[in-house]
Biopython code that builds the backbone (N, CA, C, O; Angstrom):
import numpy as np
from Bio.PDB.StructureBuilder import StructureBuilder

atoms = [
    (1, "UNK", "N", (20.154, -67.620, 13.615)),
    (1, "UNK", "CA", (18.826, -68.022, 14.002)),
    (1, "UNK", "C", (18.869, -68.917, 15.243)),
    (1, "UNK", "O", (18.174, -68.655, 16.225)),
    (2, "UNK", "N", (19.710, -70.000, 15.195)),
    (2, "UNK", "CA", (20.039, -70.858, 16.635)),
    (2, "UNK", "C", (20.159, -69.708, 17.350)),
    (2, "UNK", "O", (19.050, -69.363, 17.759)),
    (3, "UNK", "N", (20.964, -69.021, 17.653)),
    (3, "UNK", "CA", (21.639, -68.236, 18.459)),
    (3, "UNK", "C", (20.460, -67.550, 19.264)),
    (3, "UNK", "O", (20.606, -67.435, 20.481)),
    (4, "UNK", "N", (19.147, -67.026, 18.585)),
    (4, "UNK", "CA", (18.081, -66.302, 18.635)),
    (4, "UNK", "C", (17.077, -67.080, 19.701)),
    (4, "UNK", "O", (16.475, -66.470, 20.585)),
    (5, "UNK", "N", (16.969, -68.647, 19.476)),
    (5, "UNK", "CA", (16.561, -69.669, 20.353)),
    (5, "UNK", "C", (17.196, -69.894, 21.227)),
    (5, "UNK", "O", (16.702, -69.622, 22.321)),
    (6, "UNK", "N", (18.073, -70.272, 21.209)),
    (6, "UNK", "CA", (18.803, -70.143, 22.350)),
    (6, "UNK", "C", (18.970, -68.890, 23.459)),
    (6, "UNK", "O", (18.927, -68.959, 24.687)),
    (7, "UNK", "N", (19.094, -68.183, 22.934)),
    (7, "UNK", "CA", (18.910, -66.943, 23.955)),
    (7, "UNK", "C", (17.539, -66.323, 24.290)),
    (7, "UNK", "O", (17.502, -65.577, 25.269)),
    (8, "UNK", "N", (16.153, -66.594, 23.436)),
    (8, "UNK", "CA", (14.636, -66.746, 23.759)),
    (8, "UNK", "C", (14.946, -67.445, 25.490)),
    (8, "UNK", "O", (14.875, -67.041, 26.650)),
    (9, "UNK", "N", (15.351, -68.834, 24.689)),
    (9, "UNK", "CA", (15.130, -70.238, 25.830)),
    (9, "UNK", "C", (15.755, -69.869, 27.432)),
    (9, "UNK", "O", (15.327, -70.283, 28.510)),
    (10, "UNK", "N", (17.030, -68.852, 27.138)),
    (10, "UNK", "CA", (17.699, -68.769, 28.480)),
    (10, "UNK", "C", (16.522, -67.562, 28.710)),
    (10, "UNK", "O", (15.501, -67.876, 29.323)),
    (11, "UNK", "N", (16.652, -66.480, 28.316)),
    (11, "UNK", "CA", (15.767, -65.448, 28.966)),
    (11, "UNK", "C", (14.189, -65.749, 29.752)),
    (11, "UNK", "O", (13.778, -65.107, 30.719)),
    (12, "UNK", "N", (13.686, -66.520, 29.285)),
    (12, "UNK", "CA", (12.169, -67.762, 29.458)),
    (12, "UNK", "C", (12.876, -68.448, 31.157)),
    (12, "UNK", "O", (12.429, -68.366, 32.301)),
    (13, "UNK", "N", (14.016, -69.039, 30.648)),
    (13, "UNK", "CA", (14.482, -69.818, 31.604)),
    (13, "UNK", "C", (14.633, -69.106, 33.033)),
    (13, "UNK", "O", (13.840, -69.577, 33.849)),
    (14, "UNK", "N", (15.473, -68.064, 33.549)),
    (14, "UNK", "CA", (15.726, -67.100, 34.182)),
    (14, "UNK", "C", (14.624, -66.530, 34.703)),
    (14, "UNK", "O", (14.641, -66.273, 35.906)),
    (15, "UNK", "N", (13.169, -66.143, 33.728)),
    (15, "UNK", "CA", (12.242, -65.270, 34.237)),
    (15, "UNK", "C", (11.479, -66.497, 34.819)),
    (15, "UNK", "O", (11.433, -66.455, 36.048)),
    (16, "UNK", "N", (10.899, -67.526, 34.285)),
    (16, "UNK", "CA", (10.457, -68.543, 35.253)),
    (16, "UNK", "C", (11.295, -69.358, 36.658)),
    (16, "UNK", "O", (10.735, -69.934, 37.591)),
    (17, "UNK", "N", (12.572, -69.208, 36.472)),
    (17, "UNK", "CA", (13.417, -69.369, 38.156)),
    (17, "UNK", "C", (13.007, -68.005, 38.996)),
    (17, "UNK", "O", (12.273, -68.188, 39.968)),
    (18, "UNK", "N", (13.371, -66.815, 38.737)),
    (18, "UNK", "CA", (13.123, -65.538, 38.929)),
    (18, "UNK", "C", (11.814, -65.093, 39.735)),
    (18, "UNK", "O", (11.747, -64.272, 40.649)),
    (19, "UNK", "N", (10.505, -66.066, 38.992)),
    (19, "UNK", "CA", (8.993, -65.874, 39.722)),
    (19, "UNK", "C", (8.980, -66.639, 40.783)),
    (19, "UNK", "O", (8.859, -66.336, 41.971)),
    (20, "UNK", "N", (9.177, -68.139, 40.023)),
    (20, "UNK", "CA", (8.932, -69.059, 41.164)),
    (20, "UNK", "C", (9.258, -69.042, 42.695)),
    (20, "UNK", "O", (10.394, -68.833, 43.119)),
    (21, "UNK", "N", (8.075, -69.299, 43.562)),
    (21, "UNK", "CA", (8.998, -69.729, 44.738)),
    (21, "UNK", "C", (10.019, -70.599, 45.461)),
    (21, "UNK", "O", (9.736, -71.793, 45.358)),
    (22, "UNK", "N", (11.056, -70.366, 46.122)),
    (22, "UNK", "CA", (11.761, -71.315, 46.552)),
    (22, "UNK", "C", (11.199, -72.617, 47.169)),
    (22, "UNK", "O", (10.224, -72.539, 47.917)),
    (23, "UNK", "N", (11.560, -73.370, 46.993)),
    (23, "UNK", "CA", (11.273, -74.877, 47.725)),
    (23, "UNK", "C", (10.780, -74.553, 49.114)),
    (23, "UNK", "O", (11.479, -73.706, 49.670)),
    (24, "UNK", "N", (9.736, -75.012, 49.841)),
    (24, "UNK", "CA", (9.581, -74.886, 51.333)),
    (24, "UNK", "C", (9.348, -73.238, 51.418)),
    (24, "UNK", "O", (9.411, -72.829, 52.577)),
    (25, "UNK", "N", (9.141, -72.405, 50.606)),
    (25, "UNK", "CA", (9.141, -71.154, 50.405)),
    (25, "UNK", "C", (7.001, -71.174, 50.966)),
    (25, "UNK", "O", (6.092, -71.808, 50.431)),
    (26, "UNK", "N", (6.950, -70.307, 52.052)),
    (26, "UNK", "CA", (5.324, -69.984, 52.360)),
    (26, "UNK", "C", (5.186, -68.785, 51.360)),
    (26, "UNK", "O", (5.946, -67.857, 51.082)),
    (27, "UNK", "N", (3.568, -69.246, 50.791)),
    (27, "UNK", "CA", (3.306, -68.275, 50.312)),
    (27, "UNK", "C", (2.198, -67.279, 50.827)),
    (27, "UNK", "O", (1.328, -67.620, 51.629)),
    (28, "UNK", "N", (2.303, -66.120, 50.336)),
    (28, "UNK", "CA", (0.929, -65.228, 51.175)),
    (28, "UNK", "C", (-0.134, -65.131, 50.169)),
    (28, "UNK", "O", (0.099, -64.935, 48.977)),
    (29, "UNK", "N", (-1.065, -65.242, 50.568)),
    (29, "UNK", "CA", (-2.303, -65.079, 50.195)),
    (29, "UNK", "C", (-3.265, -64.516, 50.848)),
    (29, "UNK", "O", (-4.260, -65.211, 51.049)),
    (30, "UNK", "N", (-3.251, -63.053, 51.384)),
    (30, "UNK", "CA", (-4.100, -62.409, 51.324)),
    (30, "UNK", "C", (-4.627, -62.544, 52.731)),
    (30, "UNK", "O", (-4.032, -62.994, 53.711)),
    (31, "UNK", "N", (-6.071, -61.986, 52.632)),
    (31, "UNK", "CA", (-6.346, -62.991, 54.050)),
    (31, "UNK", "C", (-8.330, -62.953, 54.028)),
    (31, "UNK", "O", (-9.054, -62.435, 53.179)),
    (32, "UNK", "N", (-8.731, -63.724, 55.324)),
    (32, "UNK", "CA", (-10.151, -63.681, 55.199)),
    (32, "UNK", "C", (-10.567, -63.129, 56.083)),
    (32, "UNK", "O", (-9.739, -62.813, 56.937)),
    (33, "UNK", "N", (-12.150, -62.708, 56.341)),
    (33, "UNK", "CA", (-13.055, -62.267, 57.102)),
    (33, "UNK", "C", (-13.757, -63.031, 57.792)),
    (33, "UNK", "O", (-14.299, -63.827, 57.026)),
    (34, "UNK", "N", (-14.108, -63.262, 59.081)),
    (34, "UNK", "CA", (-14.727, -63.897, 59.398)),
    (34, "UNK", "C", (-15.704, -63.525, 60.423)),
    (34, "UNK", "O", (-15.010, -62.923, 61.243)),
    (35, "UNK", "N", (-17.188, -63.532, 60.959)),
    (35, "UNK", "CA", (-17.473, -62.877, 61.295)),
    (35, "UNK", "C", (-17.941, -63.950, 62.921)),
    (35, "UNK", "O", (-18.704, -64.892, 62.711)),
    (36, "UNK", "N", (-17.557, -63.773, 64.078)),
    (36, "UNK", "CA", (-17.482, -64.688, 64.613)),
    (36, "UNK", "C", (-18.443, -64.349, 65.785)),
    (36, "UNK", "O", (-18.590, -63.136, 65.928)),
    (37, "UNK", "N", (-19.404, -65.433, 67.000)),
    (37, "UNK", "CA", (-20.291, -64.504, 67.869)),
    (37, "UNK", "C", (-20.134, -63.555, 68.921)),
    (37, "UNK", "O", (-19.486, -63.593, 69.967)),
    (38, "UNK", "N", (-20.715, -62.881, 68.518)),
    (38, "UNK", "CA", (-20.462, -61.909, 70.280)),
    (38, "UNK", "C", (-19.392, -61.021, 69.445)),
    (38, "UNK", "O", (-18.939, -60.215, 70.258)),
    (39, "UNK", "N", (-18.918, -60.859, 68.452)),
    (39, "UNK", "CA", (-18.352, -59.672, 68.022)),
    (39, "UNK", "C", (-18.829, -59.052, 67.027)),
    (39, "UNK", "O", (-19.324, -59.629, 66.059)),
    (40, "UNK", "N", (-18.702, -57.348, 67.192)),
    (40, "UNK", "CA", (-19.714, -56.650, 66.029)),
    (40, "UNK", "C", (-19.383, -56.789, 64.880)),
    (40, "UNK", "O", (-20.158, -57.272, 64.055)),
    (41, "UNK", "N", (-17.672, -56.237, 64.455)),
    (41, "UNK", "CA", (-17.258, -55.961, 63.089)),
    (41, "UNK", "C", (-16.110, -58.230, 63.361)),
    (41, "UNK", "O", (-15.714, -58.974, 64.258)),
    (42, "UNK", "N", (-16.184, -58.155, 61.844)),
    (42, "UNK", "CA", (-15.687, -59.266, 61.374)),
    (42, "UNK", "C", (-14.257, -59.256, 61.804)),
    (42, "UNK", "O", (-13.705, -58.155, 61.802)),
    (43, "UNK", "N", (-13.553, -60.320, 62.179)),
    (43, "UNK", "CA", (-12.513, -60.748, 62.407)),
    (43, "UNK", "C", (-11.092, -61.007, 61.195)),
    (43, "UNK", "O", (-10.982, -62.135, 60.714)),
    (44, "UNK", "N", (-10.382, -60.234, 60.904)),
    (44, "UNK", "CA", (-9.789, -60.573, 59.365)),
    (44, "UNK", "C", (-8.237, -61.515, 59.880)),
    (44, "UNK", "O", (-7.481, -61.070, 60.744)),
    (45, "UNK", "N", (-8.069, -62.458, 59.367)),
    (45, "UNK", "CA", (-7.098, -63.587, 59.506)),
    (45, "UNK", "C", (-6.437, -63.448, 58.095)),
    (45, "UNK", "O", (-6.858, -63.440, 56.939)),
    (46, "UNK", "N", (-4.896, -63.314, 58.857)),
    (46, "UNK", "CA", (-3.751, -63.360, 57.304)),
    (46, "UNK", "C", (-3.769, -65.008, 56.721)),
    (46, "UNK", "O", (-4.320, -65.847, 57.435)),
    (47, "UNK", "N", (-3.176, -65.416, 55.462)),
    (47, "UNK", "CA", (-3.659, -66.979, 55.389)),
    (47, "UNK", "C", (-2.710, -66.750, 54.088)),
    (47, "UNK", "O", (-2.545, -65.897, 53.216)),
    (48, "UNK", "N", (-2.007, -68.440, 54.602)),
    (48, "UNK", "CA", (-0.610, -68.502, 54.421)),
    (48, "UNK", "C", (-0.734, -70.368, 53.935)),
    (48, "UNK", "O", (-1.345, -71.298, 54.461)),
    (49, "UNK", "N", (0.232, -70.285, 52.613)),
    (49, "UNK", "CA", (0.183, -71.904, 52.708)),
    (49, "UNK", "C", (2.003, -71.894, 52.997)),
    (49, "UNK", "O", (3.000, -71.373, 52.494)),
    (50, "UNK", "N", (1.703, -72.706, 53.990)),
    (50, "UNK", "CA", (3.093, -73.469, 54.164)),
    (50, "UNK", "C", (3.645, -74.359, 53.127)),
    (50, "UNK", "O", (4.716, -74.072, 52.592)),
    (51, "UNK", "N", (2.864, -75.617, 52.746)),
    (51, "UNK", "CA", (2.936, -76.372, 52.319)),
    (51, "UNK", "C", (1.998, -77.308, 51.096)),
    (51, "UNK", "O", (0.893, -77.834, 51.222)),
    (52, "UNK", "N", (2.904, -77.269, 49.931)),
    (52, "UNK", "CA", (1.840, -77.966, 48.923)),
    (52, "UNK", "C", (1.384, -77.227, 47.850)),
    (52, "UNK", "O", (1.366, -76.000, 47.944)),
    (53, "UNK", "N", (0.911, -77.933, 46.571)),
    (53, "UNK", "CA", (0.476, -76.791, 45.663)),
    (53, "UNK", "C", (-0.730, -76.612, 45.122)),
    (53, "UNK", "O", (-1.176, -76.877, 44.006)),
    (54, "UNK", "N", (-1.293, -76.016, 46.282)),
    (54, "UNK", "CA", (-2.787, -75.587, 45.902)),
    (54, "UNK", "C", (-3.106, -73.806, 45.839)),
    (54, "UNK", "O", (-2.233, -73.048, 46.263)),
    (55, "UNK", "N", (-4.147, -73.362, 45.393)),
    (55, "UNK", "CA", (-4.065, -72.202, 44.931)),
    (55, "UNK", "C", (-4.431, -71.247, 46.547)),
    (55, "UNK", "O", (-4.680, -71.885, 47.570)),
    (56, "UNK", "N", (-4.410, -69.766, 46.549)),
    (56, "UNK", "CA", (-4.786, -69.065, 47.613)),
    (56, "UNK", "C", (-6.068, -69.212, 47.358)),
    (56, "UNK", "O", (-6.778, -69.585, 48.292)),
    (57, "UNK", "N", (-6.553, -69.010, 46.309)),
    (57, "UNK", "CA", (-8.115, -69.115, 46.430)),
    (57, "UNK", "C", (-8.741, -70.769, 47.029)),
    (57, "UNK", "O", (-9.683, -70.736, 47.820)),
    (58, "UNK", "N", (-8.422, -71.532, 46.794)),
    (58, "UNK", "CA", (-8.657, -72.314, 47.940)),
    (58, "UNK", "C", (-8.489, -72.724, 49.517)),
    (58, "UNK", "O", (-9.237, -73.235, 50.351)),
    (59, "UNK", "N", (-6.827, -72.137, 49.515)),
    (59, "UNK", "CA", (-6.655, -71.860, 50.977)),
    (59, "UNK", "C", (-7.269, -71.075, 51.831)),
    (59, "UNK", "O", (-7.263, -71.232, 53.052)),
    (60, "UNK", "N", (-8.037, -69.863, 50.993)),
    (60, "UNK", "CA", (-8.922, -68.884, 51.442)),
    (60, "UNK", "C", (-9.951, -70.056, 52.223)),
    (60, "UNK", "O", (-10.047, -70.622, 53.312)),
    (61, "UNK", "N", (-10.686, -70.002, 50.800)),
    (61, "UNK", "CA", (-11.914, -71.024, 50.757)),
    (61, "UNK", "C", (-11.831, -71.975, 51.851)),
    (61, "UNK", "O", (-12.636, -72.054, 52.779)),
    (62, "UNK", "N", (-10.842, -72.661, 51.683)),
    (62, "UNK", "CA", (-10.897, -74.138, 53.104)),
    (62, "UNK", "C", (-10.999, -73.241, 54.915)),
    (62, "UNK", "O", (-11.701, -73.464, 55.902)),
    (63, "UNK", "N", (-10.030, -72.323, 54.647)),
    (63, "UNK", "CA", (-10.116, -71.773, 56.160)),
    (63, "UNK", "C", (-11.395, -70.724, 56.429)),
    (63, "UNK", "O", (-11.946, -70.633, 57.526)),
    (64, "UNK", "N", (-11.711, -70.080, 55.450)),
    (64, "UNK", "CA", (-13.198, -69.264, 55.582)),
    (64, "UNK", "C", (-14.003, -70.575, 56.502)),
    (64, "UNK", "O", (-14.189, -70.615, 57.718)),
    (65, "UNK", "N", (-14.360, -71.518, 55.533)),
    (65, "UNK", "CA", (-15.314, -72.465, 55.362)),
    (65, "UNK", "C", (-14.831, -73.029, 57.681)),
    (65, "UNK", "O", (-15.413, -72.698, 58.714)),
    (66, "UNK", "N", (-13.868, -73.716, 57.493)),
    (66, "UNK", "CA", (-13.689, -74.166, 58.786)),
    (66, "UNK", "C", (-13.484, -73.081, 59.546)),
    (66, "UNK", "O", (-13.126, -73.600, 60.603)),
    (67, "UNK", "N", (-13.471, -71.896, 59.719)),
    (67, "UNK", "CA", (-13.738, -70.680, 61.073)),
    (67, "UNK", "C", (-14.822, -70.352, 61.123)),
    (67, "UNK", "O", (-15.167, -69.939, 62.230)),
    (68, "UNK", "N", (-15.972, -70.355, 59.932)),
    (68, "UNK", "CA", (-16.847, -69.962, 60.062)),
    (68, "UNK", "C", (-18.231, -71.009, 60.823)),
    (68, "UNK", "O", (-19.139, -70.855, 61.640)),
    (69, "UNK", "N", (-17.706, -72.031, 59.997)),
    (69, "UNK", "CA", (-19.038, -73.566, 60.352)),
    (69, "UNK", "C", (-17.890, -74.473, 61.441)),
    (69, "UNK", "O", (-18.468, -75.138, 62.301)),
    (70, "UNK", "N", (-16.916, -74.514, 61.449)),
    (70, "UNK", "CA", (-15.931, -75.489, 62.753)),
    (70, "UNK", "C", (-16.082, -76.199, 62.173)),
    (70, "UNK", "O", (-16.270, -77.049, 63.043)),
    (71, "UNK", "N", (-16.253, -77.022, 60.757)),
    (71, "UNK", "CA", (-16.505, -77.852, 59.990)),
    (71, "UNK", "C", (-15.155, -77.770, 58.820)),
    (71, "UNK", "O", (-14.674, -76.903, 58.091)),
    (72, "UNK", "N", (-14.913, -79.089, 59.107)),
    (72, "UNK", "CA", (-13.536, -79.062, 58.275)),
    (72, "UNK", "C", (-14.171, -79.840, 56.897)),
    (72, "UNK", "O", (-14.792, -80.899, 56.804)),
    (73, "UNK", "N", (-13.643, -78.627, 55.638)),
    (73, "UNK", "CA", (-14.458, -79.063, 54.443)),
    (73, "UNK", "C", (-13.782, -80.321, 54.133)),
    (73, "UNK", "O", (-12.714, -80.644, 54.653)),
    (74, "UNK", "N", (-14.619, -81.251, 53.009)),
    (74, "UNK", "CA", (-14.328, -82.303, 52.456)),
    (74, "UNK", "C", (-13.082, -82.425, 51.722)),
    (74, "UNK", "O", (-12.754, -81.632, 50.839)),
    (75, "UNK", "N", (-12.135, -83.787, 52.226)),
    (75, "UNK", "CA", (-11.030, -83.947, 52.119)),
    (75, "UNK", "C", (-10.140, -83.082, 53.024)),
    (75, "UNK", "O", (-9.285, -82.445, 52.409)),
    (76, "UNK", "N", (-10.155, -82.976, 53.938)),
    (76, "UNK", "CA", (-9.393, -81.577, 54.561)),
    (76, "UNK", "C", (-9.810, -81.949, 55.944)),
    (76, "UNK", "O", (-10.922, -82.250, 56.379)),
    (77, "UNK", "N", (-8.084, -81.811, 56.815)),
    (77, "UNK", "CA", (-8.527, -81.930, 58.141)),
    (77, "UNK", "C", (-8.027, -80.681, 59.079)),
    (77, "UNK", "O", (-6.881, -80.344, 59.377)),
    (78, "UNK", "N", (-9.084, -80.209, 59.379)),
    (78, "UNK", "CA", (-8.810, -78.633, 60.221)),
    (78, "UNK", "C", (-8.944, -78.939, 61.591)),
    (78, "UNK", "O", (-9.624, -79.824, 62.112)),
    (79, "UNK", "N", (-7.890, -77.727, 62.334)),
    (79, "UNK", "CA", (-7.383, -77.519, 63.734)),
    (79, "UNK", "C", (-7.461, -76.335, 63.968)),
    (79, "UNK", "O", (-7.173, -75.461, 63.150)),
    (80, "UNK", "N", (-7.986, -76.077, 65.471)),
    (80, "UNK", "CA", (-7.421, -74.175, 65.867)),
    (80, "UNK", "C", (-6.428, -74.424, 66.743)),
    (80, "UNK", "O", (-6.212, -75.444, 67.398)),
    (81, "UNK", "N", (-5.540, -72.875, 66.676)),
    (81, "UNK", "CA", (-4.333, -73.252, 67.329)),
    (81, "UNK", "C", (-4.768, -72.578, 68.657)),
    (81, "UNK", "O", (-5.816, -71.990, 68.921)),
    (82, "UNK", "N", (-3.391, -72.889, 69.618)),
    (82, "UNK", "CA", (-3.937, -72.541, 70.704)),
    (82, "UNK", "C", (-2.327, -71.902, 71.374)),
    (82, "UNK", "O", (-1.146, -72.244, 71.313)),
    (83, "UNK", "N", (-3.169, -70.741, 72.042)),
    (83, "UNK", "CA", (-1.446, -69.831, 72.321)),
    (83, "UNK", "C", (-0.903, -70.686, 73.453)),
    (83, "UNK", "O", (0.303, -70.932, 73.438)),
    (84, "UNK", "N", (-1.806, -71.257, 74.621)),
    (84, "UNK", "CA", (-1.667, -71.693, 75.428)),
    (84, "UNK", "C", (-0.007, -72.525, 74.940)),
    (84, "UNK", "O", (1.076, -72.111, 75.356)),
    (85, "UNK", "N", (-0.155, -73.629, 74.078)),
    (85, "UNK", "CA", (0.872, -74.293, 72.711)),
    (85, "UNK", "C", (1.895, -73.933, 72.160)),
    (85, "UNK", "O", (2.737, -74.512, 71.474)),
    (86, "UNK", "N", (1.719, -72.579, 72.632)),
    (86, "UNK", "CA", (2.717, -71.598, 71.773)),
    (86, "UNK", "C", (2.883, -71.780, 70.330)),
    (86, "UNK", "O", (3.896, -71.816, 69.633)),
    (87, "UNK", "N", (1.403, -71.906, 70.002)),
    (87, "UNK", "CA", (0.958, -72.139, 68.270)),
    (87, "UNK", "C", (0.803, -70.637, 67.876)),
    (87, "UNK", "O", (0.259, -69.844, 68.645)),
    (88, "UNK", "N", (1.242, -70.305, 66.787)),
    (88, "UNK", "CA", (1.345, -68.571, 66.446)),
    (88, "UNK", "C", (-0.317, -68.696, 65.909)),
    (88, "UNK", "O", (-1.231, -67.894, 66.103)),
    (89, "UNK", "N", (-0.337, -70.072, 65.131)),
    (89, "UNK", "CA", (-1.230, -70.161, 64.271)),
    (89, "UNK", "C", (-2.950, -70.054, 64.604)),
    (89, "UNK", "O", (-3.387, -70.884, 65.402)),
    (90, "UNK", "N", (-3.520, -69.464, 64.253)),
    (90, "UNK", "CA", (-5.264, -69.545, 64.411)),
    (90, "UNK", "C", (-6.379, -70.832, 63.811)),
    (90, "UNK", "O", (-7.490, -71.108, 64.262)),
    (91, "UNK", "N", (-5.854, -71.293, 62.983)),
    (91, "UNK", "CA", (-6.206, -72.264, 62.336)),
    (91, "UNK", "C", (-5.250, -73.165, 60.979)),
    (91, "UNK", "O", (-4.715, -72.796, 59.934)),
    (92, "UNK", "N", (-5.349, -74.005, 61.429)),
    (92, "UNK", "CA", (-4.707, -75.100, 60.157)),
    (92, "UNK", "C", (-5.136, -76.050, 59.829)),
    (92, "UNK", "O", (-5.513, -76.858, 60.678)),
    (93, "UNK", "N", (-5.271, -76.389, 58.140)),
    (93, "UNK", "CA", (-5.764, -77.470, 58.150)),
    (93, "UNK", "C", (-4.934, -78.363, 56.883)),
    (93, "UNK", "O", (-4.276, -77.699, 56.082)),
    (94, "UNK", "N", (-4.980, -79.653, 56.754)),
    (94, "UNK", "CA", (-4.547, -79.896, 56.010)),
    (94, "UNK", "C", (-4.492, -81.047, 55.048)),
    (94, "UNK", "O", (-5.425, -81.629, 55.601)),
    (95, "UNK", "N", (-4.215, -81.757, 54.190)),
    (95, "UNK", "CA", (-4.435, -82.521, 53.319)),
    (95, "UNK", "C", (-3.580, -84.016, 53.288)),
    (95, "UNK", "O", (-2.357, -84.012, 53.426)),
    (96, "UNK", "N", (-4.463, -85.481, 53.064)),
    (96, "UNK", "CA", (-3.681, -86.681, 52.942)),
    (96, "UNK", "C", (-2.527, -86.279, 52.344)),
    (96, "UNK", "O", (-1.367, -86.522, 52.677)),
    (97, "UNK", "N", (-3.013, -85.542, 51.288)),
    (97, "UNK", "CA", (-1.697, -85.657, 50.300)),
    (97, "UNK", "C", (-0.488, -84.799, 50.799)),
    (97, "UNK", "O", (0.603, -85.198, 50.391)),
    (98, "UNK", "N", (-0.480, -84.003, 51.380)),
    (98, "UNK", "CA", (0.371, -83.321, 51.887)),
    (98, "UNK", "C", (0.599, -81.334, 51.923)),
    (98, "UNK", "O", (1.595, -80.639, 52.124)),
    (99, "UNK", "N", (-0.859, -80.990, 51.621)),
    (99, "UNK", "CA", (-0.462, -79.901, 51.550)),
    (99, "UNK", "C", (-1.009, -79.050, 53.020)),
    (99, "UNK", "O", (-1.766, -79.539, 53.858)),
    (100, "UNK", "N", (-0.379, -77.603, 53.070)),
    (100, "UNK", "CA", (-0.370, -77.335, 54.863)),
    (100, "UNK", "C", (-0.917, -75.801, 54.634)),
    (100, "UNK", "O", (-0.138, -75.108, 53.980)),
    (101, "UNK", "N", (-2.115, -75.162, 55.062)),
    (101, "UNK", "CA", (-2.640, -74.181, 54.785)),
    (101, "UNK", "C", (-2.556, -73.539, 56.507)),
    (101, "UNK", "O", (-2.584, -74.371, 57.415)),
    (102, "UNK", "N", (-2.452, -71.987, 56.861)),
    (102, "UNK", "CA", (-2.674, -71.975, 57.845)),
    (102, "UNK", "C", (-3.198, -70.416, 57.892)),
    (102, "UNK", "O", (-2.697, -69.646, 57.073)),
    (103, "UNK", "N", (-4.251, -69.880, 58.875)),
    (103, "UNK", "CA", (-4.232, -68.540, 59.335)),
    (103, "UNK", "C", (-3.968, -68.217, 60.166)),
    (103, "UNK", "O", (-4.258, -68.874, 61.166)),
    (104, "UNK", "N", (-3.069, -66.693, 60.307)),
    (104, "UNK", "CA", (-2.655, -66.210, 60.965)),
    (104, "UNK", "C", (-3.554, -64.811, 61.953)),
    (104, "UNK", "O", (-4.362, -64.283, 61.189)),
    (105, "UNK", "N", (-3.579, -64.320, 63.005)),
    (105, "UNK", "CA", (-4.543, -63.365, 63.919)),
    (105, "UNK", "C", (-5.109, -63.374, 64.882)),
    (105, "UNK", "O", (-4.615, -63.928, 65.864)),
    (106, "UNK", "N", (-5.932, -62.968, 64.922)),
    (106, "UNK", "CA", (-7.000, -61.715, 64.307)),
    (106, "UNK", "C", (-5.282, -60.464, 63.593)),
    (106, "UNK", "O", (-4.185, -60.331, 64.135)),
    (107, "UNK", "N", (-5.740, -59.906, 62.445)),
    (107, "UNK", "CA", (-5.052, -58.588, 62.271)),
    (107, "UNK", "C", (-5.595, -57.346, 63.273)),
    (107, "UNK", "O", (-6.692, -57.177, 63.805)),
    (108, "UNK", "N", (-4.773, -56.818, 63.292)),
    (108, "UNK", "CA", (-5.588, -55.605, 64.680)),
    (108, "UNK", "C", (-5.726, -54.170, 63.416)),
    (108, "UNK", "O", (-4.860, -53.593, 62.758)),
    (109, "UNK", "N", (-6.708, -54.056, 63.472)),
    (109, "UNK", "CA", (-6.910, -52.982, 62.942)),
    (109, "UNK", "C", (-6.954, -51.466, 63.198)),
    (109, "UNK", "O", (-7.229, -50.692, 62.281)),
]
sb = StructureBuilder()
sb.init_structure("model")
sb.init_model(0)
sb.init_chain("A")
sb.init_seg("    ")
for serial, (resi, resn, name, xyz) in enumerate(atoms, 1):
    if name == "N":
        sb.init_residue(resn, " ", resi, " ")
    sb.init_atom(name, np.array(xyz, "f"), 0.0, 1.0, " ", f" {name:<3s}", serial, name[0])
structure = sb.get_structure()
């Protein structure tokens, strides 16, 4: 019966190292639409957290919110990047506490 727990506990153990991401590991999340002036069809941006553990559905949410209004939502301080910079990035914004959200584009469709 030990034997049975014990080998539950390693198999559990393994599949949760196995999912997780590595440390400093970006994750993808998808990306947003944005529909910006003077262009017909919407603009779609890949969106990526670098840093921190907040969900994609908020990283969505924070960068929708600041490309669309230039308004960096509450608690959250947003930037656009600029190639001029040799910033890959389109927008980033990010948190006291430390977390680092960024989009990537336009995707070319």
């Amino acid at each position: 019966m030990r034997l049975v727990i014990v080998l539950a506990a390693l198999v559990a153990a393994l599949t949760v190292v196995g999912i997780a991401p590595e440390a400093g590991a970006v994750v993808r999340c998808g990306t947003v639409s944005v529909q910006e002036y003077g262009v017909a069809k919407p603009l779609v941006y890949r969106v990526r957290i670098v840093k921190g553990g907040i969900s994609c559905r908020t990283a969505r949410r924070v960068l929708g919110y600041f490309m669309r209004k230039n308004v960096s939502p509450q608690g959250w301080y947003c930037a656009r990047g600029h190639a001029s910079q040799n910033q890959a990035w389109a927008a980033a914004c990010g948190t006291r506490a430390g977390a680092l959200i960024r989009s990537y584009g336009p995707v070319r469709r």
